[in-house]
N, C-alpha and C positions, 0 to 999 in steps of 0.2 A: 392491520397488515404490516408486513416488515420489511420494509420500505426505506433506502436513505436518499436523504438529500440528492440532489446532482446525478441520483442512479435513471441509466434507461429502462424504461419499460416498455414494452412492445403488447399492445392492444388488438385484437381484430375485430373489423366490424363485422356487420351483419352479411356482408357478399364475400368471407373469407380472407379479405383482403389486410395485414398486418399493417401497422403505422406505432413509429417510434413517437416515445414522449419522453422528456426531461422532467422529472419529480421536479419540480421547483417548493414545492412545501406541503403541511397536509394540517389541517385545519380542524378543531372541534368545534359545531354550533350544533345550542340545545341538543346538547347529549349524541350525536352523529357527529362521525369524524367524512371527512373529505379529503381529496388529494386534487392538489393545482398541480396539473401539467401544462408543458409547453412543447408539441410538435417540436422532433429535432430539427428541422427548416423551416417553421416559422416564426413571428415573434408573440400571437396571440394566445396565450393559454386558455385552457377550458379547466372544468371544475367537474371532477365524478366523484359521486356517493361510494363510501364502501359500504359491503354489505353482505349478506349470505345469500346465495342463490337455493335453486328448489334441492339440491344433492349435499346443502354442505359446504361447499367449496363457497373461501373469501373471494368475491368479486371488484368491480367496479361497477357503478351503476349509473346513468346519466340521471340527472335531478329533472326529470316533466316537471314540476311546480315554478312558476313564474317568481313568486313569493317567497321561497327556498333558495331559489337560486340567489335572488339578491340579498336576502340576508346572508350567506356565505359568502358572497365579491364584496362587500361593503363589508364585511368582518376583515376577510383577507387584503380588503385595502388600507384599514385603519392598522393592522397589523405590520403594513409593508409600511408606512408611511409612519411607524413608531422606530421602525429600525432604520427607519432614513435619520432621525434627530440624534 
């Protein structure tokens, strides 16, 4: 996806309802790229899959896998934590 840094994105969930995100970065693990947002009002980021949906169109996707997940936050931490030095 074509995505910059610091760009908003606006999401909707599943009751229609739109929520802003802050690109904060976008991540490859084993071969899957990812995108770390952060709510524009809060400080917690979440982490969504990209990915194709059933028509075509690039999505986001939430990671279900427990195991997935944390390899991508423990990627994206060692990452945040190389450009802190």
């Amino acid at each position: 996806m074509d995505f910059e840094e610091d760009e908003v994105i606006v999401l909707t969930d599943d009751e229609g309802k739109e929520h802003e995100f802050n690109l904060v970065d976008t991540i490859t693990v084993n071969d899957k790229e990812y995108a770390i947002l952060q709510p524009v009002e809060e400080d917690e980021a979440i982490i969504l899959r990209f990915g194709i949906d059933e028509e075509g169109n690039e999505v986001l996707f939430d990671i279900e896998d427990d195991e997935e997940w944390e390899k991508v936050a423990d990627a994206w931490q060692e990452m945040a934590e190389e450009d802190e030095v």
